[in-house]
C-alpha positions as CSV (number, residue, x, y, z in Angstrom):
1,X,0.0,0.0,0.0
2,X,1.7,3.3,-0.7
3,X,1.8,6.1,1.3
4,X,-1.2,7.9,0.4
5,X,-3.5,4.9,0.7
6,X,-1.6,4.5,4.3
7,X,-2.6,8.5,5.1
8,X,-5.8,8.3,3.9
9,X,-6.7,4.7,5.7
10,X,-5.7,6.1,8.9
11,X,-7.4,9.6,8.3
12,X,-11.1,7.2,7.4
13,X,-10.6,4.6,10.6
14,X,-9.8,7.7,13.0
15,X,-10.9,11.2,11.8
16,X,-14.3,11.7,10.7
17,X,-16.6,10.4,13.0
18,X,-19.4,8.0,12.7
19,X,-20.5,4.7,13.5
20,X,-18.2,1.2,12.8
21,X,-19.8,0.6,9.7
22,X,-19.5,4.1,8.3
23,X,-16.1,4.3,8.9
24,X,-15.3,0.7,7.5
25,X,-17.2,2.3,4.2
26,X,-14.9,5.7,4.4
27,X,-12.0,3.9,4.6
28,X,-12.6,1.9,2.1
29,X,-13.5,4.9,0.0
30,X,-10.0,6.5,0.6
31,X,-8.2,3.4,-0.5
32,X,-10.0,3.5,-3.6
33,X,-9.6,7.0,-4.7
34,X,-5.8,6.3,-3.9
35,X,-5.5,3.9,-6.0
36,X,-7.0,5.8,-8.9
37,X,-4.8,8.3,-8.3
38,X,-2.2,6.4,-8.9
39,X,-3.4,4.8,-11.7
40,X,-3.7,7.9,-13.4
41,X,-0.3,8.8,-12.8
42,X,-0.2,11.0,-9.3
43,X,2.0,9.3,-7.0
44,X,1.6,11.5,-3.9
45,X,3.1,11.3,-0.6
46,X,0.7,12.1,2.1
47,X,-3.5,13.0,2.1
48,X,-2.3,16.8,1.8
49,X,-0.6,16.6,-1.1
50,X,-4.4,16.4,-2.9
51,X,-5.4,19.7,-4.9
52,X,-8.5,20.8,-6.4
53,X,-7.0,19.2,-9.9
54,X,-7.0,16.3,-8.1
55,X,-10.0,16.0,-7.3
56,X,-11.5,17.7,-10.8
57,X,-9.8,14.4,-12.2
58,X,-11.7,12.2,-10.0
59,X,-14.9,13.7,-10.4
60,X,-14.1,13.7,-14.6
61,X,-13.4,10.0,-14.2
62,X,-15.8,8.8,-12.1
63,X,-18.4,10.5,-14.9
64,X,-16.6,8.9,-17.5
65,X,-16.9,5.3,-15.9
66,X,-20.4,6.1,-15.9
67,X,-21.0,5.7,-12.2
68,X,-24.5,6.4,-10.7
69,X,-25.2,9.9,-9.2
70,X,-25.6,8.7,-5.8
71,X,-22.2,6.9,-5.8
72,X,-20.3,10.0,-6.5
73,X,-22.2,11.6,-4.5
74,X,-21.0,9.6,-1.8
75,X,-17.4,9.4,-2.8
76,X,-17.4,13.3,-3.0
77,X,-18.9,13.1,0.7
78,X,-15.5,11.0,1.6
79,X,-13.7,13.7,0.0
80,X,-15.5,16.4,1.9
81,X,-14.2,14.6,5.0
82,X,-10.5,14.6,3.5
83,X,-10.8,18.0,3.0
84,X,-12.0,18.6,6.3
85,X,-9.3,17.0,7.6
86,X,-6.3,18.6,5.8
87,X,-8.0,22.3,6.3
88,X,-8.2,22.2,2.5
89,X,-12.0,23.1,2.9
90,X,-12.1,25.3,-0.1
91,X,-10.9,22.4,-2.6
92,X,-13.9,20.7,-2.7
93,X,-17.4,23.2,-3.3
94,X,-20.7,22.3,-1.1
95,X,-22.9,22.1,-3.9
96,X,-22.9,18.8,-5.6
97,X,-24.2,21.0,-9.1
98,X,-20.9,23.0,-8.5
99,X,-19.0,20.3,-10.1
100,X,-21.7,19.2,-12.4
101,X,-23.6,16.6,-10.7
102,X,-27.2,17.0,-11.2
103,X,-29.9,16.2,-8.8
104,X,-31.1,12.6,-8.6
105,X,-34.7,10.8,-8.5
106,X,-34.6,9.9,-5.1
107,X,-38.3,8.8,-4.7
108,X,-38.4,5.7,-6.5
109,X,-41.5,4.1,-5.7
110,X,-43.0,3.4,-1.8
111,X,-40.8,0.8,0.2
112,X,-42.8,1.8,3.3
113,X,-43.8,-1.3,5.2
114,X,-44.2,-2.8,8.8
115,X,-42.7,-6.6,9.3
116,X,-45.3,-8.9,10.4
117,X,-45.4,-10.3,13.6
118,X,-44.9,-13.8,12.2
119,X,-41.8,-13.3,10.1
120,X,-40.2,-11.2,13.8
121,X,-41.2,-14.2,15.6
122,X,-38.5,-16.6,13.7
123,X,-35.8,-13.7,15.4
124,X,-34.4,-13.7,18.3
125,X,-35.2,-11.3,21.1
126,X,-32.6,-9.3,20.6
127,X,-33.0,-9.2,16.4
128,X,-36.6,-8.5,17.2
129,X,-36.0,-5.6,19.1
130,X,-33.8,-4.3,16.7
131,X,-36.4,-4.1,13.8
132,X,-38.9,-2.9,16.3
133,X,-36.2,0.2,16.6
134,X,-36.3,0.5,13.4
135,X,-39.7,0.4,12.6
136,X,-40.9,2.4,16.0
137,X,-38.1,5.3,15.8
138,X,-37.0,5.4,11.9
139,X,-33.6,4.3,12.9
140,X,-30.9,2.6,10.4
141,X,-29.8,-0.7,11.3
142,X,-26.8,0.3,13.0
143,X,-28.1,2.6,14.9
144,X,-30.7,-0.1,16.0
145,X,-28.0,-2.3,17.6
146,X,-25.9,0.4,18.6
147,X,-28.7,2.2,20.9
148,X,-28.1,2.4,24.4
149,X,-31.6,3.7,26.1
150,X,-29.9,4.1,29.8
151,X,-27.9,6.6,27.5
152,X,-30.0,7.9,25.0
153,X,-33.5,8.9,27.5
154,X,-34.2,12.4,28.1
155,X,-37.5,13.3,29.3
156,X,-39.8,12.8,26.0
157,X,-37.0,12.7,23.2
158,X,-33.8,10.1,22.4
159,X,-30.7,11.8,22.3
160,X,-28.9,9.5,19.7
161,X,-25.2,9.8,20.5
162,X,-22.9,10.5,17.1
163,X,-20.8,7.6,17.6
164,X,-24.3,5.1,16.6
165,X,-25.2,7.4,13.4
166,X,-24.5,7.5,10.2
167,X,-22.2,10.3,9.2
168,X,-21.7,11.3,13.0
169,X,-24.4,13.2,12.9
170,X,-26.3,13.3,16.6
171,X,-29.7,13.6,16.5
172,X,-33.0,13.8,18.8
173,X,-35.9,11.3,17.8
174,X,-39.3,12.2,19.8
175,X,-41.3,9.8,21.8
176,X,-45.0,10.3,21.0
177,X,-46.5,7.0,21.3
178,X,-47.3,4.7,24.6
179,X,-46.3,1.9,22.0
180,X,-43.2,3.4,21.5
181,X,-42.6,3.6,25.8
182,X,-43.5,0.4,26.2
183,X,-41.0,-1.3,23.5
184,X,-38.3,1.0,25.7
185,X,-39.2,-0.6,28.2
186,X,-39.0,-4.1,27.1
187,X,-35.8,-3.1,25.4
188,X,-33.9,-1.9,28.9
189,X,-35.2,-4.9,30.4
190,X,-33.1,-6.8,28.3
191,X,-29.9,-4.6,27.8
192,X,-29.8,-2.8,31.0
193,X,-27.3,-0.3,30.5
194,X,-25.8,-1.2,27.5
195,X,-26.9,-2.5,23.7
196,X,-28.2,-4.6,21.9
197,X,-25.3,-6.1,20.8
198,X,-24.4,-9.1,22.4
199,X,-21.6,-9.2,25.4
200,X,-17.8,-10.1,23.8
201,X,-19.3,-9.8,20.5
202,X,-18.4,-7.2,18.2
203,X,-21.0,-4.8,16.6
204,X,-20.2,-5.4,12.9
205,X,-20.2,-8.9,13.3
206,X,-23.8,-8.8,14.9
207,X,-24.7,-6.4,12.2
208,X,-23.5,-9.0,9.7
209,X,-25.4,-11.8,11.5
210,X,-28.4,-9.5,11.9
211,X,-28.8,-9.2,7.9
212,X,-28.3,-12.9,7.6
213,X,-30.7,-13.9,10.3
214,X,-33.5,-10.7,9.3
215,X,-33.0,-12.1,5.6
216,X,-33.6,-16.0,6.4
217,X,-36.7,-14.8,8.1
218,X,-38.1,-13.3,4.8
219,X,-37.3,-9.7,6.0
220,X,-35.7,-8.7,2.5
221,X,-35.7,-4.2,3.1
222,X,-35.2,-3.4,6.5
223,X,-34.7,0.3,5.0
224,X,-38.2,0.3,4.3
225,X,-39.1,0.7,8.2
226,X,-37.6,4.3,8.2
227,X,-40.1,4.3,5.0
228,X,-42.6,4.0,7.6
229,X,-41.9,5.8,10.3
230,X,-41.4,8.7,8.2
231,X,-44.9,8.7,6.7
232,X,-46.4,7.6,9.7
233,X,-45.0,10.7,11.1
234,X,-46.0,13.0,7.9
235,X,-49.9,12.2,9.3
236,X,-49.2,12.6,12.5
237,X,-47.4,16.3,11.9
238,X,-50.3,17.3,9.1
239,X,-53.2,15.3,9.5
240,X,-53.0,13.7,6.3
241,X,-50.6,11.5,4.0
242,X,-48.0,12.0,2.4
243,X,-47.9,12.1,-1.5
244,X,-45.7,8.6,-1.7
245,X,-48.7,7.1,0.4
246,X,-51.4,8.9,-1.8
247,X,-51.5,12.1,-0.6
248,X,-52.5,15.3,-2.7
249,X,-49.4,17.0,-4.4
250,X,-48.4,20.5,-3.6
251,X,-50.0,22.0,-6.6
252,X,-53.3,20.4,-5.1
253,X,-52.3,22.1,-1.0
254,X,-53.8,25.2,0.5
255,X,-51.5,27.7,1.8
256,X,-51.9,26.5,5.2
257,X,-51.4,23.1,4.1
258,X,-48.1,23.8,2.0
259,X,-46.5,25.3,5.5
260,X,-47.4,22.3,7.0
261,X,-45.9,20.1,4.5
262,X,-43.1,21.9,4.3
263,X,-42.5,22.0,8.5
264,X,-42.8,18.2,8.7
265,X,-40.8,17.7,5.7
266,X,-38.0,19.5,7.5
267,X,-39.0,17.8,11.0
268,X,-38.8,14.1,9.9
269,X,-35.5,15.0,8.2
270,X,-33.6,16.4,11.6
271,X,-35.5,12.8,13.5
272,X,-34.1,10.5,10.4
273,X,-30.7,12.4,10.6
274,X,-30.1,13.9,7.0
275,X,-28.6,17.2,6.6
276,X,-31.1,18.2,3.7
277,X,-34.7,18.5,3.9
278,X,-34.9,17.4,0.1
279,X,-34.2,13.7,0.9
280,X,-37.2,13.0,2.4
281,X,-38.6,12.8,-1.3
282,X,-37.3,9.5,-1.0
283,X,-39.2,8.5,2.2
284,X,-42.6,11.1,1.8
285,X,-42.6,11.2,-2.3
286,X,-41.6,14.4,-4.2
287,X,-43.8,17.7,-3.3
288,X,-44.4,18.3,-7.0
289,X,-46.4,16.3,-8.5
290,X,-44.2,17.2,-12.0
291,X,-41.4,15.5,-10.5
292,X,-43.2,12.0,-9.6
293,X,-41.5,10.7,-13.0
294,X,-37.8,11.8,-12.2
295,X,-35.6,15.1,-11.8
């Protein structure tokens, strides 16, 4: 490995933030974009060495490969935290459009669904409460097995620490629901004080086991729970559905209904942990009904 892959390895296990998996994914990341480095001839001694034409490379090649928006999108997020890193902020603009990658259809159909109690029951307890996490607080996987309620419990709202989220991004998730206390409660009375994860075992390991296990029981989109919650939440913020659940468009909305839509739209995406409101268009459906076919 040479010693930019090195820099950049150690700079995605230790810098950066964010739960085991993400950072297993960043590093990952690094290692790749040093190796296309070097294969296009820049043989560079340390993670600061990068510069903007650098990275305009990159960006050119990845568009030539014909790679899907959303994977450079999340390679340029990896960058973002090189550049972070190295003070080199400027190198790298905020705007995805900036270097000429365009929006992309995030709503692509309605994966919004609840497992049945009959596919949970061939889980574990402790893989069942997981997915009931998931389903009952819109919660990725990870963050599922990661929760520590003992921690996390603060009056009416989770406080979910950085170090179980995606991205490092610490969040607050409301409890609204008695169904919702009294899963909490079931949950402490088997952790205690720590997690779901089992004691000796190590997280990414359970997570791995967890997807084996969830999948064996016929549970095939565990993504689709945050699906859920999020709509479920949309009604529960406006008093009606969301489009992706057969809700009336914005084009169809009052005044007063569009400042609602757009409050809970922002709401559900500070409780799911995104740093756009926009992405919800994945989980709620797009506001404009002109944009239902793609963007």
């Amino acid at each position: 490995m040479d010693p930019l892959a090195m820099d950049l390895k150690q700079m995605g296990l230790n810098n950066g933030g964010g739960a085991f998996h993400t950072r297993v994914q960043r590093t990952r990341g690094f290692v790749l974009i040093a190796r296309e480095l070097r294969a296009m001839g820049h043989v560079l001694p340390s993670a600061r060495s990068i510069k903007e034409i650098h990275v305009q490379k990159l960006v050119a090649k990845w568009k030539a490969d014909g790679l899907a928006t959303g994977t450079i999108k999340n390679r340029l997020s990896w960058m973002r935290t090189w550049s972070a890193n190295v003070r080199k902020g400027s190198v790298i603009p905020k705007s995805n459009a900036d270097v000429g990658i365009a929006l992309r259809n995030t709503f692509t159909g309605n994966r919004a669904h609840v497992t049945p109690k009959a596919k949970l029951a061939k889980l574990d307890e402790r893989m069942q409460l997981a997915v009931r996490l998931q389903m009952a607080f819109g919660m990725r996987v990870e963050e599922s097995i990661l929760f520590r309620p003992e921690q996390a419990i603060q009056g009416n709202e989770l406080h979910m620490q950085a170090t179980w989220c995606k991205g490092g991004r610490a969040r607050v998730i409301p409890v609204f629901h008695p169904n919702q206390w009294a899963l909490l409660d079931e949950l402490r009375s088997v952790v205690g004080t720590g997690c779901l994860v089992p004691p000796g075992m190590k997280s990414h390991a359970y997570r791995d086991q967890l997807d084996r296990k969830t999948w064996a029981a016929g549970i095939h989109d565990k993504h689709g729970h945050r699906h859920w919650y999020a709509q479920r939440r949309y009604e529960l913020l406006t008093g009606r559905p969301c489009t992706a659940a057969g809700g009336r468009p914005w084009e169809q909305l009052t005044g007063a209904e569009r400042r609602a839509d757009w409050h809970a739209r922002l709401t559900i995406s500070r409780e799911l942990g995104h740093e756009r409101r926009q992405i919800t268009d994945a989980y709620l459906g797009y506001r404009f009904a002109s944009r239902k076919g793609g963007a």
